[in-house]
C-alpha positions as CSV (number, residue, x, y, z in Angstrom):
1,X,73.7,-37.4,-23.1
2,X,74.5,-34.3,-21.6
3,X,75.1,-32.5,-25.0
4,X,71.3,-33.9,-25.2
5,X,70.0,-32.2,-22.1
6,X,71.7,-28.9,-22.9
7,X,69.9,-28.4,-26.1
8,X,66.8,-29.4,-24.4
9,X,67.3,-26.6,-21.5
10,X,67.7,-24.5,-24.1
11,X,65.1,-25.2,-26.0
12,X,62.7,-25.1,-22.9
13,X,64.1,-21.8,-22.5
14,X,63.7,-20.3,-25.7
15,X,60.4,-21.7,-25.7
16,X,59.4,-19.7,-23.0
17,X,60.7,-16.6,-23.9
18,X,59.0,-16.7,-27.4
19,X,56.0,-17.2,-24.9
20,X,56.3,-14.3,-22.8
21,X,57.2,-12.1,-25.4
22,X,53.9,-13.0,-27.0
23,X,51.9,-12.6,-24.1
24,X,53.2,-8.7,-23.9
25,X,52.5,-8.1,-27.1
26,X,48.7,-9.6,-26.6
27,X,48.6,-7.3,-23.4
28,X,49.9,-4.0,-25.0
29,X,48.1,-4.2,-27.8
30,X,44.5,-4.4,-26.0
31,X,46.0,-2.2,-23.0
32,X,43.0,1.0,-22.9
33,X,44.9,4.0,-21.7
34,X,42.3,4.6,-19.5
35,X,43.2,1.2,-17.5
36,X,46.7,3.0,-16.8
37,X,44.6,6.5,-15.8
38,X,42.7,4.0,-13.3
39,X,45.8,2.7,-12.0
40,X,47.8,6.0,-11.4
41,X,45.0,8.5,-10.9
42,X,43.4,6.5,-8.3
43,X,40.5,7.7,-6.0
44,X,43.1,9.6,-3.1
45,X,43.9,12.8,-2.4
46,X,47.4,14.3,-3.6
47,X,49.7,15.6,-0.5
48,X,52.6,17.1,-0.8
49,X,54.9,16.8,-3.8
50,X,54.5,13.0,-4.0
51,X,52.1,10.8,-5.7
52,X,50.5,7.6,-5.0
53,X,52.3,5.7,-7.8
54,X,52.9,1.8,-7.8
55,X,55.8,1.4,-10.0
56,X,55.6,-1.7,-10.6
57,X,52.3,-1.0,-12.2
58,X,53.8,1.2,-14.5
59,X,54.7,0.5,-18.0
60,X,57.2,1.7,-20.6
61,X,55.1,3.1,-22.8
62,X,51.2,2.5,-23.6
63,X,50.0,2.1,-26.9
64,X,47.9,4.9,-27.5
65,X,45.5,4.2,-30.5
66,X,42.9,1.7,-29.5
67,X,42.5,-1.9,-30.8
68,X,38.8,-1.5,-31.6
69,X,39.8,1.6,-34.2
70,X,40.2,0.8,-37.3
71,X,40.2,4.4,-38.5
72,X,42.1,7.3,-37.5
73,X,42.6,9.6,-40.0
74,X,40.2,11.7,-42.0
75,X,41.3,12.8,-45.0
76,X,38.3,15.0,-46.0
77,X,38.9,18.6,-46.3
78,X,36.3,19.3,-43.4
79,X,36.3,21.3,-40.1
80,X,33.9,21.1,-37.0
81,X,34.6,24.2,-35.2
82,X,32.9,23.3,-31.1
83,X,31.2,26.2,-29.2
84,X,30.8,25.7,-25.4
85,X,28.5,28.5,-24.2
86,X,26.7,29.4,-21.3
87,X,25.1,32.9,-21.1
88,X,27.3,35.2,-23.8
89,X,25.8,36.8,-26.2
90,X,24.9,34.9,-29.1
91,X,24.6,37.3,-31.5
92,X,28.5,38.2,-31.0
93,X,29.0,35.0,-30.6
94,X,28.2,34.5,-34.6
95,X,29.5,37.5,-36.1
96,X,33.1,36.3,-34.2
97,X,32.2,32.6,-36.0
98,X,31.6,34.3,-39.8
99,X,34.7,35.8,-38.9
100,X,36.7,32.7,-38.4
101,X,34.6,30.7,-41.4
102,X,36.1,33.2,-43.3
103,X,39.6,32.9,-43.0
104,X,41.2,32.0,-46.1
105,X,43.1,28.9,-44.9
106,X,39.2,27.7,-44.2
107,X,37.8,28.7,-47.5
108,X,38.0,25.2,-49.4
109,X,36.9,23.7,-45.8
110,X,33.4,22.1,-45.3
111,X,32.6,23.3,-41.7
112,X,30.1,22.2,-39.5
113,X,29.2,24.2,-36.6
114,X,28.1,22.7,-33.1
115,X,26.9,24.7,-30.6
116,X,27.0,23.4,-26.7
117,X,25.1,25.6,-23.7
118,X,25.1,24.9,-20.6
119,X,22.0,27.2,-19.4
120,X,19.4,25.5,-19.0
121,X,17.1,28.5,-19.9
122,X,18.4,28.7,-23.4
123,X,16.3,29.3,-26.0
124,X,17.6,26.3,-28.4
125,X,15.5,27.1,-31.5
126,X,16.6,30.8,-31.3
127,X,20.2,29.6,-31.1
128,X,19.9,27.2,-34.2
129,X,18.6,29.9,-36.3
130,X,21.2,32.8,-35.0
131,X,24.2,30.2,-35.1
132,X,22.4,28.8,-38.5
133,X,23.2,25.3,-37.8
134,X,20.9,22.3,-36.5
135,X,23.7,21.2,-34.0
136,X,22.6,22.7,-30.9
137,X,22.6,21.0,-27.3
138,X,22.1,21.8,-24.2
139,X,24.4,20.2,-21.6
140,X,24.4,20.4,-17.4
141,X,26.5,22.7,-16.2
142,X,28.8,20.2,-15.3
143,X,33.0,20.2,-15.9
144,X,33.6,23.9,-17.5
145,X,34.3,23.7,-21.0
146,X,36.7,21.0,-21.1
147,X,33.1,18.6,-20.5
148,X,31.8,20.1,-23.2
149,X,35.1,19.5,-25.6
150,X,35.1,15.5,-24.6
151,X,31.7,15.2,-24.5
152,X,31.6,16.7,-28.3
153,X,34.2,13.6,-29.0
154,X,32.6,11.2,-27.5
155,X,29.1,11.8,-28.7
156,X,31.2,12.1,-32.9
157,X,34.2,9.7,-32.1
158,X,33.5,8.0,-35.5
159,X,32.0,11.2,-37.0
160,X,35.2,13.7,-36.5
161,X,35.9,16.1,-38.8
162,X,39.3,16.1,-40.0
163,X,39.9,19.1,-38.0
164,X,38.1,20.3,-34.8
165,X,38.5,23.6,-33.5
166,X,37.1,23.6,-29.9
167,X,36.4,27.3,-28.5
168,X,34.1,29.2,-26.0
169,X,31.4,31.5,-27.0
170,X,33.9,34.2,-25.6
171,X,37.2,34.0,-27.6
172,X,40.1,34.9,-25.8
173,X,42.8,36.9,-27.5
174,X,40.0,36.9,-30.6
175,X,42.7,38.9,-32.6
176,X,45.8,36.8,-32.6
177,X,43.9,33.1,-32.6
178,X,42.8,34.6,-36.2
179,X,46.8,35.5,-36.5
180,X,47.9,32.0,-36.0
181,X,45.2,30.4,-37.5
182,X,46.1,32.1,-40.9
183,X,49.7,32.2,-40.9
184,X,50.0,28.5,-39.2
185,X,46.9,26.3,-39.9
186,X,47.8,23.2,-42.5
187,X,46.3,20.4,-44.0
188,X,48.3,18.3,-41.9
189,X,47.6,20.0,-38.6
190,X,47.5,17.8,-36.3
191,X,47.8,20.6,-32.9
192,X,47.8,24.2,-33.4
193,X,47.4,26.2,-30.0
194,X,45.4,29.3,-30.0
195,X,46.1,30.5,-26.9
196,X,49.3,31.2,-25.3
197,X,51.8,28.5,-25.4
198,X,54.1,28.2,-22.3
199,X,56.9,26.4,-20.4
200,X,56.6,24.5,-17.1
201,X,58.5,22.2,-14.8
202,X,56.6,19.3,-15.9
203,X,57.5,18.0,-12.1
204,X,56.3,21.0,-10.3
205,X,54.3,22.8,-12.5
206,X,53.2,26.6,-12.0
207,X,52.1,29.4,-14.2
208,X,55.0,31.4,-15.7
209,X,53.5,34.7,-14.4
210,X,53.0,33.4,-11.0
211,X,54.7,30.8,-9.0
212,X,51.6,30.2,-6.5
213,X,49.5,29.4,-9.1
214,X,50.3,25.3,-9.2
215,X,49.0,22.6,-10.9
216,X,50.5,19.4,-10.0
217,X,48.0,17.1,-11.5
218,X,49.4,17.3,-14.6
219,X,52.1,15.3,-13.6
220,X,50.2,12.3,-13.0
221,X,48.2,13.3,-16.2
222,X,51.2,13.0,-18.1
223,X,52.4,9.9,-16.7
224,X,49.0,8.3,-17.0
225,X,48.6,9.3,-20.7
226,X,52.4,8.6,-22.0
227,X,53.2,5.4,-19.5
228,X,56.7,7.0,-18.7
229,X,57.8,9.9,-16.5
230,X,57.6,13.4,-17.2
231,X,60.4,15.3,-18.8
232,X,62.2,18.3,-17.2
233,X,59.4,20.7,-19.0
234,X,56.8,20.4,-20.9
235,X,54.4,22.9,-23.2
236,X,50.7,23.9,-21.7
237,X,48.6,26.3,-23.5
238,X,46.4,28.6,-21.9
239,X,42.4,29.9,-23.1
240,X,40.7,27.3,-23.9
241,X,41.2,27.2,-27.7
242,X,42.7,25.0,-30.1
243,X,42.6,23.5,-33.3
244,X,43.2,19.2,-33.3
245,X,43.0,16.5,-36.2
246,X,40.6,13.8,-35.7
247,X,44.2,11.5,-35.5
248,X,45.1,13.3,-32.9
249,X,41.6,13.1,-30.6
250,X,41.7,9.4,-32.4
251,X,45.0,8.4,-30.8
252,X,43.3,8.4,-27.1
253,X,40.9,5.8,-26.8
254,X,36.9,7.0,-25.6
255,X,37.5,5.5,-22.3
256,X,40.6,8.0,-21.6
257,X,37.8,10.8,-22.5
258,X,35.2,9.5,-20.0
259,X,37.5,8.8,-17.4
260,X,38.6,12.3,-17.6
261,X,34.7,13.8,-18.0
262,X,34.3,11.6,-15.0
263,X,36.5,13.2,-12.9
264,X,35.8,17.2,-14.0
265,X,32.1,16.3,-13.2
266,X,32.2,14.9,-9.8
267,X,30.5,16.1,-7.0
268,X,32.1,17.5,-4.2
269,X,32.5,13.8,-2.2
270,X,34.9,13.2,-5.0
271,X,38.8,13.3,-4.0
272,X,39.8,15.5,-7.0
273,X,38.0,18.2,-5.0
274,X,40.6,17.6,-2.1
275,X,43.2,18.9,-4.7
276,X,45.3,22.0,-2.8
277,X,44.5,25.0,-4.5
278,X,45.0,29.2,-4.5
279,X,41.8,30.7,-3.2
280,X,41.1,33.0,-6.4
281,X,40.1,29.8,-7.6
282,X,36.9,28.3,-7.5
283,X,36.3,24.7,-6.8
284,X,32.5,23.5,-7.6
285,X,31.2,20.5,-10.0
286,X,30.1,23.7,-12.1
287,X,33.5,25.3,-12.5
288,X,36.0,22.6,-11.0
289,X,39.5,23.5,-10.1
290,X,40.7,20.3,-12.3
291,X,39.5,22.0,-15.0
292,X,41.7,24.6,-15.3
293,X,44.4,21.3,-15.4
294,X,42.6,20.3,-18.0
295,X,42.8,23.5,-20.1
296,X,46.7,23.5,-19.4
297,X,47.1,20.0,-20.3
298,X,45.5,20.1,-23.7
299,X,49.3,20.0,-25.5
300,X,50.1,16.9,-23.3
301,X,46.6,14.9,-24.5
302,X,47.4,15.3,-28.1
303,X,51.0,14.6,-28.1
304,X,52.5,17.9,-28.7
305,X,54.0,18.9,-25.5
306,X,57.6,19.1,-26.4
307,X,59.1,22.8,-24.4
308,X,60.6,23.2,-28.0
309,X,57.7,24.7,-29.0
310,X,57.3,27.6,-26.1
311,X,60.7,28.3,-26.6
312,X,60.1,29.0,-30.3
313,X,56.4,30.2,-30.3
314,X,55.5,31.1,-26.2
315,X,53.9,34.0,-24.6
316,X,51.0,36.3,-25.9
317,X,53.3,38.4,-27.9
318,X,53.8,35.5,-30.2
319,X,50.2,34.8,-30.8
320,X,49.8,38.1,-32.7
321,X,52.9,38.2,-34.5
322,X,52.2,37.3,-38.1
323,X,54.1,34.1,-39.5
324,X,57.7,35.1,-40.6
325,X,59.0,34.0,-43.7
326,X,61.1,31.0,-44.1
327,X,59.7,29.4,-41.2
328,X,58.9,25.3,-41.3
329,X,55.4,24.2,-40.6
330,X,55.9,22.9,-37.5
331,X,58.0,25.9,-36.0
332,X,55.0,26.6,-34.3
333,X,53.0,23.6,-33.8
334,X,52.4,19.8,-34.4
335,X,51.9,18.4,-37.7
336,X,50.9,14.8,-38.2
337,X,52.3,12.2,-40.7
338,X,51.4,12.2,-44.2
C-alpha cells in the first residue's frame, strides 16, 4: 500500500511538472518584447546609477521573433535604402544617393528609394522628381531620425527589403560608409555599421572621446531587449547609418518599434525628458536627448553588439581603411544564417 501511494505522489508530481513546463512554453512563446520594455522601462525618472528593475519580473531570455510572423527572411536580391531629411539640400542629397546605387556590391540589387522630411514646407512633388522615386512623405518633426527609421518599419514590416540601409540626407563620414559598404556588404548581411563602431561599459556607458558624455539608458535598453543583464561591454555605433536585413528588423516584434517611437516622441511631461544630461545637448520632442541613445544603441537592437567587433573594426580610422585580404565576412560585422 505504501509502494502504491509512492508511485501515485510521484506521478502527481510529474504530472505537474509536465504542466508547468507547458505553461512556460505557452507564455514565452506569445511573450511581445515590448511587454518586457513596459515592465523595465517604466514611466519614472532614472537617478543615480540604479534602475527601477523588479527582478522577479525579469526573465532569462525573451524570444525575440514574434508569434504572429510567419516570415522573416527575404531572400530577394533587393535593397530599400531610407532617407530622413529635414532642410538639406536635395539636390546633393541625390547625386550622394547615385553615388551609393552605384556601388558595385549594389549592382545586381533592385533598390527602392524612400524619402522621409520632416519640414513641413517641403515641396513633395519637387522631391519625388529630384529623388526620382514616388516614395516621398512628409513626417512631424517628431523623435530625430531614429522616428523616421521605425516609423519606415512599421509602416513596410511585411514589405522589407531584404536589406535596408537607413541614412540622413547628410551622410556622415560619406567617404568611408562607401569604403565599408564595398569592401564589407554581403548577401547575408544581416548588420553592417557605417559609422564608427565603438566600445563601452555596457553598465556605465560613455563616449570613448569623452567620459561626461553618458548614456545610461542603454542599459535598461539592453536588458529590456535581451531579457538578461548586460555584459562587461558592449558595441554602439555612432552617425546614424547603417545597413540591416529584413531578419534582423524582423526579429523585434512592431510593438518593440512603437514602444520605442513612443518614447523619442513624447512631449516634454514625459519622464524620459527627466533623463540627466550634458548641456551641449538638446532635449525637445523635435531633437530628444533619448535619441542620441537610440543612435548608439542601433548594434544592441539588431543583435550585433558583441565588443569583439570594436576591438577588431572600432574608431573612424577603420571606416576608411579598405578591406584587407584574408579577412572573414564577419571580421567586421554581423552575418545572418544561411
Amino acid at each position: 500500500m505504501a509502494a502504491l501511494q509512492e508511485i501515485l505522489t510521484y506521478r502527481r508530481t510529474l504530472l505537474a511538472v509536465l504542466l508547468m513546463v507547458c505553461l512556460l512554453t505557452l507564455l514565452r512563446a506569445n511573450t511581445d518584447t515590448a511587454l518586457f520594455v513596459n515592465r523595465i522601462c517604466s514611466n519614472r525618472p532614472f537617478s543615480g546609477s540604479r534602475f527601477s528593475i523588479d527582478i522577479a519580473n525579469v526573465p532569462a531570455r525573451l524570444s525575440s521573433i514574434p508569434s504572429t510572423t510567419s516570415k522573416t527572411k527575404n531572400d530577394d536580391p533587393t535593397l530599400d535604402i531610407v532617407v530622413s531629411m529635414y532642410r538639406e539640400d536635395a539636390q546633393s542629397c541625390a547625386l550622394r544617393l547615385k553615388e551609393l546605387k552605384s556601388l558595385q556590391p549594389f549592382k545586381d540589387l533592385t533598390i527602392r528609394t524612400f524619402i522621409y522630411t520632416k519640414d513641413s514646407s517641403a515641396n513633395v512633388e519637387q522631391l519625388k522628381d529630384i529623388f526620382n522615386t514616388p516614395h516621398v512623405v512628409t513626417l512631424p518633426n517628431l523623435g530625430r531620425e531614429a522616428d523616421t527609421y521605425f516609423t519606415h518599419i512599421l509602416e513596410r514590416y511585411s514589405d522589407l527589403a531584404r536589406h535596408t540601409m537607413f541614412i540622413q540626407a547628410e551622410m556622415h563620414e560619406f567617404e568611408g560608409a562607401k569604403t565599408r559598404i564595398k569592401g564589407w556588404f554581403r548577401p547575408n548581411t544581416g548588420v553592417l555599421s557605417l559609422g564608427q563602431i565603438e566600445s563601452c561599459s555596457c553598465v556605465s556607458c560613455h563616449d570613448s572621446w569623452d567620459n561626461h558624455r553618458s548614456f545610461p539608458r542603454i542599459e535598461e535598453l539592453y536588458s529590456a531587449l535581451n531579457g538578461e543583464f548586460c555584459p562587461q561591454k558592449i558595441a554602439l555605433t555612432y552617425l546614424g547609418q547603417i545597413i540591416v536585413s529584413a531578419e534582423r528588423i524582423r526579429s523585434r516584434g512592431p510593438s518593440t518599434y512603437k514602444y520605442l517611437r513612443q518614447v523619442l516622441d513624447s512631449d516634454k511631461s514625459s519622464f524620459i525628458h527627466t533623463d540627466p544630461r550634458q548641456p551641449f545637448f538638446n532635449d525637445e520632442p523635435s531633437e530628444p536627448y533619448f535619441g542620441h541613445t537610440i543612435e548608439r544603441s542601433y548594434m544592441v537592437l539588431w543583435n550585433c553588439s558583441s565588443d569583439d567587433l570594436a576591438r577588431r573594426c572600432g574608431g573612424l580610422s577603420s571606416l576608411h581603411t579598405p578591406r584587407p585580404e584574408g579577412l572573414p565576412d564577419d571580421y567586421c560585422q554581423c552575418l545572418d544564417s544561411p
